[in-house]
N, C-alpha and C positions, 0 to 999 in steps of 0.2 A: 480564186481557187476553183478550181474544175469541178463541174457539177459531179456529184458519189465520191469524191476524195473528203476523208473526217481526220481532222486533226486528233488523234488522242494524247488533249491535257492532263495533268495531272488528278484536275477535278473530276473529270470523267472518269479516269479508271478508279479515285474513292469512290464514286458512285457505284459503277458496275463491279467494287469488290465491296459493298456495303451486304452483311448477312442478307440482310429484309427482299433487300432489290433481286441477288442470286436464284433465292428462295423464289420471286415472284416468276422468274424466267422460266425459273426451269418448271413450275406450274406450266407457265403455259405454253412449255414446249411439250411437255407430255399428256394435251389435253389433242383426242382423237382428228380432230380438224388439221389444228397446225402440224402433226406427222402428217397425213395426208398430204398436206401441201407439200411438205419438203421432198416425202416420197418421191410428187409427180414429178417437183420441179432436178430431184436427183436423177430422176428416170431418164428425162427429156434432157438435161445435161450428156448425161452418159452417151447418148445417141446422138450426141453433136459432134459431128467429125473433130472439128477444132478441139474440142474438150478432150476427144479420144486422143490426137494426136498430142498434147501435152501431156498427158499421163503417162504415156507411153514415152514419150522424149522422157519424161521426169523417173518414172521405175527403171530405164535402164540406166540415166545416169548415178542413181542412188545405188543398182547390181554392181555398178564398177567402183562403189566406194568402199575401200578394204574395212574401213569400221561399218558398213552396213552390212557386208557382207560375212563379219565375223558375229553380227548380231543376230543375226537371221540364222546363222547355222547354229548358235547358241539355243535360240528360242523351237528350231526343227528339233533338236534331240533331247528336250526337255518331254519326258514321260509323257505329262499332262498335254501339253500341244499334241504332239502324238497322240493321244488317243481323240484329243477334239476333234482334228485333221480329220481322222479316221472314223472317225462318227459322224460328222459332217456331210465326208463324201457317201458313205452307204447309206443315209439318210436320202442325200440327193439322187443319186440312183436307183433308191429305191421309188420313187414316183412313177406313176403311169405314162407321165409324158415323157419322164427319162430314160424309161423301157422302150416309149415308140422311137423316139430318137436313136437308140442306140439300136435299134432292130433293123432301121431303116437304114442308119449308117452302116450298117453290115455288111446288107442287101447290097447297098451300091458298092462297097469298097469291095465285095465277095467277086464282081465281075470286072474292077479295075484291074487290066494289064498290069499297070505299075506293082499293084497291089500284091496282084499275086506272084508277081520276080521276087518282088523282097519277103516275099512269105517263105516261098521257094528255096530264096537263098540261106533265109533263116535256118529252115530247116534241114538243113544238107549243111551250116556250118555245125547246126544240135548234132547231128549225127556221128560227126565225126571228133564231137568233144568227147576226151579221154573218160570223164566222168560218165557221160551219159553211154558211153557202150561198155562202163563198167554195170553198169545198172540193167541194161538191155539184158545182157548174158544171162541173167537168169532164165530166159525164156528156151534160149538155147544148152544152158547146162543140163538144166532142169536137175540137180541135186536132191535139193530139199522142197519138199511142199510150199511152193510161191507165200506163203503168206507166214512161212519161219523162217523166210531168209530176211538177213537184216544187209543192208547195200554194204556197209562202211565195212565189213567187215569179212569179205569175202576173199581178204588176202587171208586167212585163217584155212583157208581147203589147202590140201597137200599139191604138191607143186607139179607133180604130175597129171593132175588132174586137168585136163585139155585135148584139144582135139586127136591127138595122137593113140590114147588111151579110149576116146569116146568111137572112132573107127575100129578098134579091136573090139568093143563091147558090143557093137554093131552087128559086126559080123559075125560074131562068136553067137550072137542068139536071132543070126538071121533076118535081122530088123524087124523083129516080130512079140509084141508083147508077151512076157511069162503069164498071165493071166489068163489072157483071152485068145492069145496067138494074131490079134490085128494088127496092123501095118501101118504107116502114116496116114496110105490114102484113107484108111476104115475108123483116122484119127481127124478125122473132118479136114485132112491134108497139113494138118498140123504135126512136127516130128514128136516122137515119142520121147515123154522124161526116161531122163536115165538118171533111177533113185537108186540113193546110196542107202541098204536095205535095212544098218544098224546106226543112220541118222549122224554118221560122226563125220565131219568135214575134213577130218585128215586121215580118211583110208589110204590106204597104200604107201603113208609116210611111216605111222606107226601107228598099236594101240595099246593099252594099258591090259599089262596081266598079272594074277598074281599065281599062285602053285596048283588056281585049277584050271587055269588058261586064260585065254583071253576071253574079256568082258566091255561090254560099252552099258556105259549111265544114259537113261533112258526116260526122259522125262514123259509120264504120263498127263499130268496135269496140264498146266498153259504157266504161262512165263512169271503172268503176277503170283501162280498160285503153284508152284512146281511139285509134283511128286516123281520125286526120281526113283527109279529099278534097276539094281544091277541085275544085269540080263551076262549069263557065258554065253559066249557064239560057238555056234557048231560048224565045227570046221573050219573055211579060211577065213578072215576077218574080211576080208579085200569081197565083197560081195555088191556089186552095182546090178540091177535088172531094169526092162524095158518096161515098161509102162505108158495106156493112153491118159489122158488128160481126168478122164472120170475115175481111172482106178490110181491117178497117181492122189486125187482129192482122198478116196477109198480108205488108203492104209494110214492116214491121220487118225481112223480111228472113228466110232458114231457112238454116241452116249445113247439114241434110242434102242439100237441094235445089240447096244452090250459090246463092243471092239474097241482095242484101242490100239496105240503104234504096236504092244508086245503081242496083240493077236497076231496082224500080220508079219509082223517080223518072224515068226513062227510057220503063220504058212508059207514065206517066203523062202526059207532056211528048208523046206521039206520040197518045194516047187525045182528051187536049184538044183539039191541033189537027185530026184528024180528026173528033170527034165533037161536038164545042163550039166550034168555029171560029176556036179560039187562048185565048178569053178564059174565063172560067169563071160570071160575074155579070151582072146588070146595074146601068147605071149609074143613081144616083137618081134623073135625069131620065125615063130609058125606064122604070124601075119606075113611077115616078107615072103615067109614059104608059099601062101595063098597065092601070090602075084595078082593080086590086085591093085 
């Protein structure tokens, strides 16, 4: 028989399934020494090419076997795995040497060529995904105060509401904020929101009135905690004004200050008819007449 080949008799395996004897094993496998040993001798395994390369023959052939691979996806979308997985790795990266590593692999991959095509490319296919320049456009609508627009749901604004309608509002107030009378460039080169002044995302389609005219529900509170106002609007409901970036924060309203959306929708309603002569645009007919 070749030396390290063990027969296992029948007597042998009563022996090594006898309670007493299990019992003594596993004592003295969980005694600090013998871990150690197995530790080193696992370690130094591991960094055996040969050893590498059997593991590696051996996990992919066990990935191409349809019962391993329906167990493994079994035990991925088990909760519990899932959150060990995930605690695991935040764990592991949480470490200082896993911060240098990953700082350093930054570093180098920050100046690879390769790196930075497929970053490149990445990013220029983000750009041009439907979703993500549904999401973008806020910055460009600029409607509602960035932080009460909800993305999913921006098919809810009137249908007119686009670039057609946002060049009339333009021009109509001179590309010049109702506030302050600033410009883009005086807007840190940022374009100016153009806020819809009684906060309803379907102006210009329609709005709700009843025999004392038209009114918009006006929530003053915040979303978990709502106090809504009906507010009547004075004069046309269709009210959008220009706005830079600090006064479009501005008419959200400041609890220290005492203001809130109904302050300025109020100074906004008097800014109009004073300085824009009720209306805020113009109509497609007088824009075509500008020839611009």
């Amino acid at each position: 028989m070749p030396r390290g080949v063990y027969v296992r008799t029948d007597e042998y395996r009563a022996v090594m399934n006898d309670p007493e004897v299990k019992a003594r094993r596993r004592a003295a496998h969980n005694t600090p020494e013998v871990k150690e040993r197995h530790r080193a001798a696992a370690k130094k395994a591991m960094n055996d090419p040969e050893v590498k390369e059997r593991q590696r023959a051996a996990a992919k052939k066990a990935m191409n076997d349809p019962e391993v691979k329906e167990r493994h996806r079994a035990a991925m979308n088990d909760p519990e795995v899932k959150e060990r997985h995930r605690a695991a790795i935040k764990k592991a990266l949480n470490t200082p040497e896993a911060r240098a590593r990953n700082s350093a692999a930054q570093k180098i991959a920050q100046n690879d060529p390769e790196v930075k095509e497929r970053h490149r490319a990445a990013m220029k296919k983000l750009q041009n995904d439907p979703e993500t320049k549904l999401k973008r456009k806020e910055t460009f609508i600029g409607g509602f105060c960035i932080q009460n627009i909800i993305y999913d749901e921006r098919e809810g604004y009137c249908e007119v509401w686009g670039k057609p309608l946002f060049r009339r509002i333009d021009a109509y107030q001179d590309n010049r904020s109702i506030i302050s009378g600033k410009t883009k460039e005086e807007n840190g080169g940022r374009a100016l929101s153009r806020h819809h002044v009684y906060w309803q995302k379907k102006a210009c389609c329609g709005y709700d009135e009843d025999t004392k005219g038209y009114y918009a529900m006006i929530n003053l509170g915040t979303r978990g905690k709502p106090e809504i106002h009906k507010h009547y609007i004075n004069g046309s409901p269709n009210k959008f004004v220009l706005l830079t970036s600090d006064e479009h924060r501005m008419v959200t309203g400041n609890k220290k200050l005492g203001t809130t959306k109904l302050t300025w929708i109020k100074v906004l309603e008097d800014l109009v008819e004073t300085k824009l002569g009720g209306k805020t645009f113009y109509t497609e007919d007088e824009y075509a007449n500008l020839g611009v």
